[in-house]
N, C-alpha and C positions, 0 to 999 in steps of 0.2 A: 464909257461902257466897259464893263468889268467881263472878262476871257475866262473861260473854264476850261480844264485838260487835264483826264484821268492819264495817270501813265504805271506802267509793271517795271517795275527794278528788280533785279534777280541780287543774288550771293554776290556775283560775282559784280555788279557793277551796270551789268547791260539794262538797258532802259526800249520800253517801247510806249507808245503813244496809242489809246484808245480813242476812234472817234468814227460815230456814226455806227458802230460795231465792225470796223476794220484795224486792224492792227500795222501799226507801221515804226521799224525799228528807227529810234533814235540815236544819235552821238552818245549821251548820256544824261545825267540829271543837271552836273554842275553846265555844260552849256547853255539848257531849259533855265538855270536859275540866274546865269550872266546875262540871258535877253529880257529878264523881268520879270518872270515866274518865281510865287512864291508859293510855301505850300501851304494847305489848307485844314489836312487832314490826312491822316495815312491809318492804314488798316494792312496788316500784319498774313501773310498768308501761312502756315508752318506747312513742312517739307512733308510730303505726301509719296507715293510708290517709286523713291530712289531721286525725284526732282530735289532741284536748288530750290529753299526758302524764298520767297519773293514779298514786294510788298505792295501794296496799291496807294498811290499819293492823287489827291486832286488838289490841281495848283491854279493857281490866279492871277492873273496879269490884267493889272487897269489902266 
């Protein structure tokens, strides 16, 4: 059975986990993709009143 996981990666590197509409900071992205997470899709946010550019990825793990 195939796993879904939207996550927010910033400039700098930092990563969080969206699920169920809670956010929860993660390690990073390269750890999410050494446990099996691959990505699926990403979508670009550009830098808005003074924020880091960030980007949206959903990844998949089967």
């Amino acid at each position: 059975m195939k796993e879904f996981l939207y996550v927010i990666v910033d400039f700098q590197g930092k990563c969080w986990a969206v699920r169920e509409g809670e956010v929860e900071r993660l390690p990073g992205l390269p750890s999410l993709l050494n446990a099996g997470w691959r990505p699926i899709r990403e979508t670009p946010f550009p830098q808005s009143d003074g924020s880091d550019p960030c980007i949206l990825i959903l990844l998949e793990r089967v």
